[in-house]
GUSEGU-19232 format. One record per residue: x, y, z of N, C-alpha, C in turn. Coordinates in steps of 0.001 Angstrom, whole numbers, plus 524288, in hexadecimal, padded with zeros to 5 digits. Example, Ala and Ser with C-alpha at 12.3 -4.5 7.8 and 13.67 -1.06 7.14 Angstrom:
833867E9C681E788300C7EE6C81E78833907F31C81E78832327F73681BA8835667FBDC81BE4832648001E81EBE
//
This chain:
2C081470C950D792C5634710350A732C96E4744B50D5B2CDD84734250D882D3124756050E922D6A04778E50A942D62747C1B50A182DA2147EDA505472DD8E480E2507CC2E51647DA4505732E6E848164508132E9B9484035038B2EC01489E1505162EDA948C714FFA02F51D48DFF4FFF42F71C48D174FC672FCE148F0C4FC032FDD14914C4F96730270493EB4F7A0303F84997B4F53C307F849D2A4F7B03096A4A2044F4C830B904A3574F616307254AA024FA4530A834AC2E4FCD2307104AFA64FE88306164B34D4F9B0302704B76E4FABE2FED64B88B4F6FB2FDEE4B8114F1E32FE004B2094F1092FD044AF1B4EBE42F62C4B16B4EB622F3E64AFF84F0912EE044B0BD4F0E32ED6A4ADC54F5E42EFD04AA2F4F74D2EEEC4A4B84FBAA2EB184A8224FD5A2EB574ABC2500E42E8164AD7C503DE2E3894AE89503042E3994B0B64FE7A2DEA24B2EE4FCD72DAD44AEBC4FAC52DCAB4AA3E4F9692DA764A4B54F8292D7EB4A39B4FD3B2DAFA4A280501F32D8E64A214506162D4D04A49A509012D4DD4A9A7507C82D1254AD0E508092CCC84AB88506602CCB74AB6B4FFB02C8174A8324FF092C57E4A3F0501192C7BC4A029500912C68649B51503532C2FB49DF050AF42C40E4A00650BD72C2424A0D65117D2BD004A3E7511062BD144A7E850D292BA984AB2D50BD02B5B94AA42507C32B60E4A609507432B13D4A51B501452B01549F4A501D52B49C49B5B504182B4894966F505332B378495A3509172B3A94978B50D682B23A498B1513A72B8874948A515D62BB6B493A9512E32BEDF49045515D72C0834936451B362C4A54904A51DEC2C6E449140522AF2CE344928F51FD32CEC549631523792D515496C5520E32D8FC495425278D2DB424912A524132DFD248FB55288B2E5BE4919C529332E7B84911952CA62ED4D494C152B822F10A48EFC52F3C2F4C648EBF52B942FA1048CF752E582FE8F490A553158300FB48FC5535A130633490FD537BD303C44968753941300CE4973053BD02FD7449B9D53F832FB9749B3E5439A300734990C547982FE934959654C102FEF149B3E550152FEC049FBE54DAC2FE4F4A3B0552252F80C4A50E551C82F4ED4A1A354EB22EE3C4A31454F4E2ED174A1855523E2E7C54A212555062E5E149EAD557812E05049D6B555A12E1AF4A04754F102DBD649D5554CBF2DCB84980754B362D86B495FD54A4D2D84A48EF8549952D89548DE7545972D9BE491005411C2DBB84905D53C7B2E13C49028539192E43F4925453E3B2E90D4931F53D5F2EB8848F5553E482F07048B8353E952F24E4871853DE52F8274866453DCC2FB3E4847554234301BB4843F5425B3029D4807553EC53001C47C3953D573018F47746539EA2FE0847583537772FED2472FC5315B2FBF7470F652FAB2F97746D49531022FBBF46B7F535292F82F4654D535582F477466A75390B2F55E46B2253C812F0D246F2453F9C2EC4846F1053B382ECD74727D538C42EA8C47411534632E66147074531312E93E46B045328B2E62E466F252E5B2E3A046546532832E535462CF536512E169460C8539752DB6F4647F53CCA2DCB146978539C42D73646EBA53B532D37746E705372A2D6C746BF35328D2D2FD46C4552D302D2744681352C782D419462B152DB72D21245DF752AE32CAB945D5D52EC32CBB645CB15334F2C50345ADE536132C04645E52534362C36446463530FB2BFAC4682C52EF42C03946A77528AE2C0874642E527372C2044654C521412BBE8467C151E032B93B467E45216E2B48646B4D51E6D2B43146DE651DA42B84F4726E51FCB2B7D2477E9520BD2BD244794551D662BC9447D66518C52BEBF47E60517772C50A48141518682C9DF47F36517ED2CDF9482DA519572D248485AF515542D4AF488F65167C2D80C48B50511B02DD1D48C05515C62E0B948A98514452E6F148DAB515EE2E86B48F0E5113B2EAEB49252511202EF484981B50D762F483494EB510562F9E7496EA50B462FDD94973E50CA22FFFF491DF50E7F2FE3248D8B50CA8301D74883750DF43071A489225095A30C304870750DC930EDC4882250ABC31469482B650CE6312434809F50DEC3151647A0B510EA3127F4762A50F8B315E04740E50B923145C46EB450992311F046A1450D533158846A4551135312C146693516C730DE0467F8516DE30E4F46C4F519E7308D346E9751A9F3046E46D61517A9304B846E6251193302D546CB350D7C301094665550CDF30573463F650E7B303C045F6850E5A2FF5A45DF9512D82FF5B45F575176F2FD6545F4851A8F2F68A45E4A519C02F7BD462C4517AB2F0B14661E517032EDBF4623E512442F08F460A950DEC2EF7445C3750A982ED3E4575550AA82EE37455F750F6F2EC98451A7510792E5D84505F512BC2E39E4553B5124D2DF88456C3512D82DD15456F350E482D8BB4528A50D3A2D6BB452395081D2D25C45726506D42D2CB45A8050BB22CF6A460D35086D2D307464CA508352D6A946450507582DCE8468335075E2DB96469065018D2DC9946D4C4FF8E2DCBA471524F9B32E2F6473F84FA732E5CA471D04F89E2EAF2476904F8332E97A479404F2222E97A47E1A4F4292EA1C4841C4EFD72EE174874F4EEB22F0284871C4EC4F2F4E848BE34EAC62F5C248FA74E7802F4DF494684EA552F45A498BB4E7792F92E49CE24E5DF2FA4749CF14E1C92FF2B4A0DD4DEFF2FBBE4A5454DD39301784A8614DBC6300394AE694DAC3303AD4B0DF4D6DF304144B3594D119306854B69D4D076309994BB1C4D3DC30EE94B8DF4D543312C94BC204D8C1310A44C36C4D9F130FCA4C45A4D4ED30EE64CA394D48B3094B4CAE34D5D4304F24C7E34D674300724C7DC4D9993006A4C66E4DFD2304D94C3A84DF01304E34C20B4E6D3306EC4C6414E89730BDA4C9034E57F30ED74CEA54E928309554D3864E8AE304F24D38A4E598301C54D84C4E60D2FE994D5E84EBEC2FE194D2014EC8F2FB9A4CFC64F1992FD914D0474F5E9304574CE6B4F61A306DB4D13D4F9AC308164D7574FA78306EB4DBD54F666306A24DEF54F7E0303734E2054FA3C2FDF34E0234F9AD2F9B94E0924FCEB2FA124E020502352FCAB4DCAE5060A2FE994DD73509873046E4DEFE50A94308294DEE55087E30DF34E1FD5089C310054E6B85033B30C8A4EABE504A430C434EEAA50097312D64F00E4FEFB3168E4EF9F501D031C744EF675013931EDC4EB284FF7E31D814E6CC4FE0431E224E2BB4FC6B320604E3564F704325C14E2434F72D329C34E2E24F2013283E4DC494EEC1326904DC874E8583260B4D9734E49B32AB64D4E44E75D330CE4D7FC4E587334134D35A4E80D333C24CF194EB7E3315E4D32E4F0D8332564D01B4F5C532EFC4CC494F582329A74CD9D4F42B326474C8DD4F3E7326AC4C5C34F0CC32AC94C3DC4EC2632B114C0CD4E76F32ED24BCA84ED093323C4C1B34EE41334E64BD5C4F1DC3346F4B8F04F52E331594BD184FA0C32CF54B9C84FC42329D14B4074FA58326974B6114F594324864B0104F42C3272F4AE094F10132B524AE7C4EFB832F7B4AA464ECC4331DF4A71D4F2E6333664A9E04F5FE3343A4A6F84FA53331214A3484FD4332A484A5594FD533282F4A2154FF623272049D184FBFD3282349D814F7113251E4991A4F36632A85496164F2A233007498234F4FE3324D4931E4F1573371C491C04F815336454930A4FA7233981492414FF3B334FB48F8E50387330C148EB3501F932DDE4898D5053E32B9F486BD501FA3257748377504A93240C480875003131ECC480E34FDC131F10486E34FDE531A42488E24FAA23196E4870A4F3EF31D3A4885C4F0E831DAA484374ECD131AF4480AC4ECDD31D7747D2A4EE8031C4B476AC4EFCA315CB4769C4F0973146A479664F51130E88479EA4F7E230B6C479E84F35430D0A47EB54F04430822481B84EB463097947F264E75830C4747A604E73030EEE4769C4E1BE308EF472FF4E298307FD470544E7B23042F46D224E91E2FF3C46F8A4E7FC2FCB8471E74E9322F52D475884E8BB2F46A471A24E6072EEDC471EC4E65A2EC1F46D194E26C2E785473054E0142E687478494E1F02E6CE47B2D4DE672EA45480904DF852EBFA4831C4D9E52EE504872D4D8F92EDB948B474D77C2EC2048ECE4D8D12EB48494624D8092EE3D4999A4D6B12ED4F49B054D34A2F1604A01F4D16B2EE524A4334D1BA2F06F4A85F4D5222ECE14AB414D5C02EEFA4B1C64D5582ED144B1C64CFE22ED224B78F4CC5A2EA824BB9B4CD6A2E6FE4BCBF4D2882E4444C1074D2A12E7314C51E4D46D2EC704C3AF4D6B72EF4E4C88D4DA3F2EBA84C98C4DF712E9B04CFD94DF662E6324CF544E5C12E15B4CF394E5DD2DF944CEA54DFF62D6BF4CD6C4DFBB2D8844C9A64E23D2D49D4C7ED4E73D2D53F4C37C4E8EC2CDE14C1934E6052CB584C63B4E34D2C6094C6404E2112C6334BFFA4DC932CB044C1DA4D9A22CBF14BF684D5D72CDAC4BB004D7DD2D0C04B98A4DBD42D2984B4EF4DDB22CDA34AFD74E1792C9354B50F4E1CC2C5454B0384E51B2C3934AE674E13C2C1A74B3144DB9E2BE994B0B64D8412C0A34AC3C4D64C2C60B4AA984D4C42C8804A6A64D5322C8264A2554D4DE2C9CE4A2204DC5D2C87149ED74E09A2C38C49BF54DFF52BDB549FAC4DE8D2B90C49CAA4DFC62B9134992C4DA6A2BC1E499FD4D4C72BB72495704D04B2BE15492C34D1A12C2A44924D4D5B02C4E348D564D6FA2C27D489A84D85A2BF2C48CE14DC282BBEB487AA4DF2F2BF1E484784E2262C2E8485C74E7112C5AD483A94E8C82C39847FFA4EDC42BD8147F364ED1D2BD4247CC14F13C2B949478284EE0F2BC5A475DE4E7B02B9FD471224E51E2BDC546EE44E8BA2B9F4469364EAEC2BDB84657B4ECE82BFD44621F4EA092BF0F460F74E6152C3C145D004E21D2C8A145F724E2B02C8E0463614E4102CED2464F34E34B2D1864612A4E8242CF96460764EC902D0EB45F1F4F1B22D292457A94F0BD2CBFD4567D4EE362CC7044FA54EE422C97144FFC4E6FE2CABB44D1F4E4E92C93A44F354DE5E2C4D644C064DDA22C23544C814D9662BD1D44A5F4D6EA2BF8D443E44D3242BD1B441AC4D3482BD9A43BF04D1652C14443C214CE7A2BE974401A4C7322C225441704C3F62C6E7443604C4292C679447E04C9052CD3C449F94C8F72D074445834CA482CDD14426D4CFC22D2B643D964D06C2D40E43ABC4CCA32CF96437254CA132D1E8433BE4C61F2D2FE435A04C1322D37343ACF4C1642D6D943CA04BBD32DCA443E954BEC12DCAF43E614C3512E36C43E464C6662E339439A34C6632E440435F04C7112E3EF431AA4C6052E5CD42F5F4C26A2E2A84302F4BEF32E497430314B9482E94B4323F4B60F2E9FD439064B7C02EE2443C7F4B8CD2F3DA4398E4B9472F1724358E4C0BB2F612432064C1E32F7B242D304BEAA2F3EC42BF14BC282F58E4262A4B9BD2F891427DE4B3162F66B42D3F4B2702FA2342F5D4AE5A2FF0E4314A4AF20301C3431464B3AE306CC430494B52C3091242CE84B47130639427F84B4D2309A54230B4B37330B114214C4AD8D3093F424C24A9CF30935423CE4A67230F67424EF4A25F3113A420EC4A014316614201249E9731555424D449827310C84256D496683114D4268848FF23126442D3648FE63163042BC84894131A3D42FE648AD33167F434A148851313C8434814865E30DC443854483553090243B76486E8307B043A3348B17305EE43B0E48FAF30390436504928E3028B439BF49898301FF434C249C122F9F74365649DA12F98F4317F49BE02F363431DF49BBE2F35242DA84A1A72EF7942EA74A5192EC7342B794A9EA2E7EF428EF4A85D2E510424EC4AB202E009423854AB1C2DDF1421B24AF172DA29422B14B3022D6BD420B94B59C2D1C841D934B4832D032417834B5FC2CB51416E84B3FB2C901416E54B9B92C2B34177D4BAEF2C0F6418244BFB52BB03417164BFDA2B924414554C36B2B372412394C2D32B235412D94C8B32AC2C4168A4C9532ABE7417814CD6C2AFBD419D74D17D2B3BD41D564CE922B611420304D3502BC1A41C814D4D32BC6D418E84D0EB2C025416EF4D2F32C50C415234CEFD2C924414BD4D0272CBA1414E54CC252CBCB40EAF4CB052CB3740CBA4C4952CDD1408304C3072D217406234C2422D47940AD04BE832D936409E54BD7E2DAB140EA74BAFB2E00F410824BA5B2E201413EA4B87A2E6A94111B4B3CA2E903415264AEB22EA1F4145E4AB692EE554197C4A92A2F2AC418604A5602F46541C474A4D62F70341C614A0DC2F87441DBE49D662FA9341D7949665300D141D4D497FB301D341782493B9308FC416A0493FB30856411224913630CC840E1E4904A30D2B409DD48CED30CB5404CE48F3E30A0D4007348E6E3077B3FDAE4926B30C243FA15493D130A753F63C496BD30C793F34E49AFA3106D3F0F9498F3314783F10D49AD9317F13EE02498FD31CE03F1B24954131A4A3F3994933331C563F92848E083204B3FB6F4910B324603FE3B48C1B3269E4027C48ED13258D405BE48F303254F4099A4948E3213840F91495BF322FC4111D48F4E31DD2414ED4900F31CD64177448A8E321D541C4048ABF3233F41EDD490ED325B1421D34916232DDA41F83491DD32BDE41C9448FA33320F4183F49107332CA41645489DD32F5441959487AA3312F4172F4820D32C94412C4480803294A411C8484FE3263940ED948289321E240F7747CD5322474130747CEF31D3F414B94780C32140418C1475193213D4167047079324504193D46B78320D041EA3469DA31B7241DC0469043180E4221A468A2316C14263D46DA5316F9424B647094317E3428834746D31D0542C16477B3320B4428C447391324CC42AB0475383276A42E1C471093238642F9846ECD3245C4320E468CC322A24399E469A13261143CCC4689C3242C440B34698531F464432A466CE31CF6440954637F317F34412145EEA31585440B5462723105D442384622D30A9A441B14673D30613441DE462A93023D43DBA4633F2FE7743C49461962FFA1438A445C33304F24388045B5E3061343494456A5306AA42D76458423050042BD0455AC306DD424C34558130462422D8459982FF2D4253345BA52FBD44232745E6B2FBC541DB845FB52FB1441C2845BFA2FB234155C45B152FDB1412EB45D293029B4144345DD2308394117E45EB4308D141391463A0304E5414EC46709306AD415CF46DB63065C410A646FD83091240F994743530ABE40AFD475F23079F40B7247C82305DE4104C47C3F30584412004812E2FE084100C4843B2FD1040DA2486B72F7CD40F0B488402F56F413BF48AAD2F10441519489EE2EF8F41A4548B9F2EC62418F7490FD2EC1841AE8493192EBEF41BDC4997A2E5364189E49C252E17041BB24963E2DEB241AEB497562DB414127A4969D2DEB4410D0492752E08B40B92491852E093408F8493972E65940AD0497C42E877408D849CBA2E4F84073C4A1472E24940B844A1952DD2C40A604A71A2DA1E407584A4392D5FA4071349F762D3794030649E882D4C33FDFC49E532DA373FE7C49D512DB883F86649B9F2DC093F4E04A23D2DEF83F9D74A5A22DF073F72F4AA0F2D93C3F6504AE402D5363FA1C4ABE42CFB43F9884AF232CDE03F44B4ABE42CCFE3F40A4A6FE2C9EA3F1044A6AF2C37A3F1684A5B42C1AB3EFC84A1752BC4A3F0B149F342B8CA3F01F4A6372BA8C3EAD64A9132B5AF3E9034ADA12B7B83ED444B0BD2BB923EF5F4B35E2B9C63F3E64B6722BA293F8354B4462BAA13F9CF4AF3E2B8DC3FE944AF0C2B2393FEF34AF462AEEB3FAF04ADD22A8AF3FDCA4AE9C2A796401EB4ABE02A16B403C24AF1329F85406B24AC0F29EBA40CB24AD1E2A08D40DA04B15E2A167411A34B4D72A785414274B4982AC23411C54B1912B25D413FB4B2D42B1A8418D84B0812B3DC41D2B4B1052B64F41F7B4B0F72BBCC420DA4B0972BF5B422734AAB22C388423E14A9E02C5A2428D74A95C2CAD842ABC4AC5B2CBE842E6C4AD172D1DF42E424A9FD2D380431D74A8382D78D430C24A48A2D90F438D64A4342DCE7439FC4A4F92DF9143E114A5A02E17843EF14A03F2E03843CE549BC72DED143E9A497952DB2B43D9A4932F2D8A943FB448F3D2D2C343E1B48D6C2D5974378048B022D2B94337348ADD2D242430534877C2D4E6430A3483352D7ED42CF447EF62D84342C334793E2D2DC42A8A476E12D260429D54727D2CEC1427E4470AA2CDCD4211946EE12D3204203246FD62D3EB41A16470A12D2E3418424775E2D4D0419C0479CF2D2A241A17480E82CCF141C8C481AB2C9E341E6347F222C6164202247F632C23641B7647CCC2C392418AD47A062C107412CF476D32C07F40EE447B112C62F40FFA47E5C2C5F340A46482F42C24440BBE4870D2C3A2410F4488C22C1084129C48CF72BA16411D148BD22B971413234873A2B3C2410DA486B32B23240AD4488F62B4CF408D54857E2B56E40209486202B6D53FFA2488E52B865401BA48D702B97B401A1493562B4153FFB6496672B1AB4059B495F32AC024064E498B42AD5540B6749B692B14040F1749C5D2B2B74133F49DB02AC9D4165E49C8B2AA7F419594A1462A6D141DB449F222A8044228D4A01E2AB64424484A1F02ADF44287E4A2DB2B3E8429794A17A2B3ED42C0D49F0B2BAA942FB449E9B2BC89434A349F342C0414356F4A2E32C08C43B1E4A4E02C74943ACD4A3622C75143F064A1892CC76441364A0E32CF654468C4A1AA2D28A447FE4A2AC2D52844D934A3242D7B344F474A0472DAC544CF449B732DBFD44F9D497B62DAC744F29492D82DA52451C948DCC2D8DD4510C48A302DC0D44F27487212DA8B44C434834E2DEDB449EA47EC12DD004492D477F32E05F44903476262DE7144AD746FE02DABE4479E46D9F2D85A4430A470922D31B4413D46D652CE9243FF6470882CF8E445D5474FC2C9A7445BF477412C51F445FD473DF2C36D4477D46E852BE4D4488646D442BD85442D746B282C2DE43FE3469B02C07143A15469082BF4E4362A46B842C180435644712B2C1D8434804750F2BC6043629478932BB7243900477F12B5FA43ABF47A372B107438FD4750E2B0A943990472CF2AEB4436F946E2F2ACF04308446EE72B1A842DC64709F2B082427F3470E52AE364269B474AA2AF9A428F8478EB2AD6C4295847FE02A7FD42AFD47FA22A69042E2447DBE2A10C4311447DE529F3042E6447BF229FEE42C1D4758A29C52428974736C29B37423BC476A129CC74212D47A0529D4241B1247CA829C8541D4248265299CD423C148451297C24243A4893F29B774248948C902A006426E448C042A41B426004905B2A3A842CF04905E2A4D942E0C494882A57843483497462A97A4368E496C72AA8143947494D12AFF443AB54933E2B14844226497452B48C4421849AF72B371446C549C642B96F4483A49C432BB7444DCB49D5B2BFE74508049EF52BF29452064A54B2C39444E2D4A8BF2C4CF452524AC5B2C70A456DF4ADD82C75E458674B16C2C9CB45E6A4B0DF2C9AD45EFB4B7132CF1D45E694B7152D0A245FD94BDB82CFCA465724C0D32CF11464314C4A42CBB14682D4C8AC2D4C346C384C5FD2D1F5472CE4C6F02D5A3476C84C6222DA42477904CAF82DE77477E34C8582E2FB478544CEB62E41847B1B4CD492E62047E394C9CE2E8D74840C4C82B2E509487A64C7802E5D048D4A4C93C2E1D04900F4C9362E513496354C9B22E2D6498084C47F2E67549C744C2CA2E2324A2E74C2772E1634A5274C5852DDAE4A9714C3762E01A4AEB94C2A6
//
């Protein structure tokens, strides 16, 4: 794995890195230190990538990316981890005073207001796929203990597990969704593969639900006049377009929110044996009820953690 870390200076970057070398056995690389003549040090990124891609076995960490290019660069490496670590302002200046005991509150507010908004550090620590806030001030004791519940070296974070994809997936196909009440996704999938996807709005032909098409959904009341929705629900959508012959006996449905209890009747009668969902909705205990009785699996996903506050 390749972790690289951004931030501002003594957010912690370093001391993250530290770890990682120190408990992870990684290797720590450095950019724009072309006065080394150690082999770790590096004038350019694309130096840099082409030292770590033939030895992607071996663990690496860089501190301090702070160039979106650059950034992009290193990404394209399917064992790349971007990390970004923040700091309560008044915990980073006790860090900088550890090394600049004269160090005026002001000057350093200055300082990292300058570095964070006059390049494209922003931008950099907008991207992480995880985020770290890091409240210990200078225990760095409290900051490993941390570090080791992160578990920053699960690889789903890097390339994801079946479920995380096809509940992004799903995520995505709930974008397309026109209804003005929320936007539900659906994935159906057999053996690893997707059938078809599905997504709640007013069917073919209709006017979007979000265009005035659905009188009940365009109603500021929520959970009233059920009846009178015009709208199909997401999960509908994918059955109607899979089809009893390929869904089988093996599909698997993924749906980014639990079932209704009317979609929970089809999905039986489908042949669906699995249903995974990520959010909950007001008639999970009946909904799980119908599924369980007729042998279908009913589980909650729960995405791997990106924010991380200690």
């Amino acid at each position: 794995m390749f972790i690289g870390i951004s931030g501002l200076p003594y957010s912690g970057i370093d001391e993250v890195a530290d770890y990682l070398v120190e408990e992870l056995q990684f290797k720590r690389v450095y950019l724009r230190h072309g006065d080394s003549n150690d082999d770790l040090h590096f004038n350019t990124v694309d130096e840099l990538v082409a030292h770590v891609t033939p030895r992607w076995q071996t663990h690496y960490v860089l501190a301090g990316i702070d160039s979106a290019a650059e950034l992009k660069a290193l990404e394209v490496r399917p064992f790349f981890l971007h990390l970004t670590v923040d700091a309560p302002m008044l915990e980073s200046f006790e860090r900088a005073k550890k090394t600049t005991p004269d160090l005026s509150l002001e000057t350093f507010i200055e300082d990292m207001e300058t570095r964070k908004y006059s390049n494209e550090l922003t931008l950099v620590a907008n991207s992480a796929k995880v985020h770290l806030v890091n409240k210990n001030g200078v225990n760095s004791t409290e900051l490993r203990a941390h570090l080791r519940q992160m578990d920053l070296m699960e690889t789903s974070r890097v390339r994801p597990s079946w479920d995380a994809y096809f509940m992004r997936l799903a995520d995505l196909a709930a974008e397309r969704s026109n209804c003005m009440k929320r936007q539900v996704g659906c994935v159906i999938v057999r053996d690893s593969r997707v059938i078809c996807t599905g997504y709640n709005g007013t069917p073919r032909g209709a006017v979007n639900c979000n265009e005035g098409g659905c009188a009940r959904c365009n109603s500021g009341e929520a959970g009233a006049a059920l009846s009178t929705c015009l709208c199909l629900h997401a999960e509908e959508n994918a059955l109607l377009e899979a089809g009893r012959e390929r869904i089988r006996d093996t599909s698997k449905l993924y749906c980014n929110t639990c079932p209704c209890l009317t979609c929970s009747i089809k999905i039986v009668q489908a042949g669906i044996k699995e249903v995974i969902y990520s959010k909950s909705y007001n008639m999970d205990a009946q909904s799980s009820k119908v599924l369980h009785d007729a042998g279908v699996t009913l589980r909650q996903f729960t995405a791997p953690v990106e924010y991380y506050s200690n």
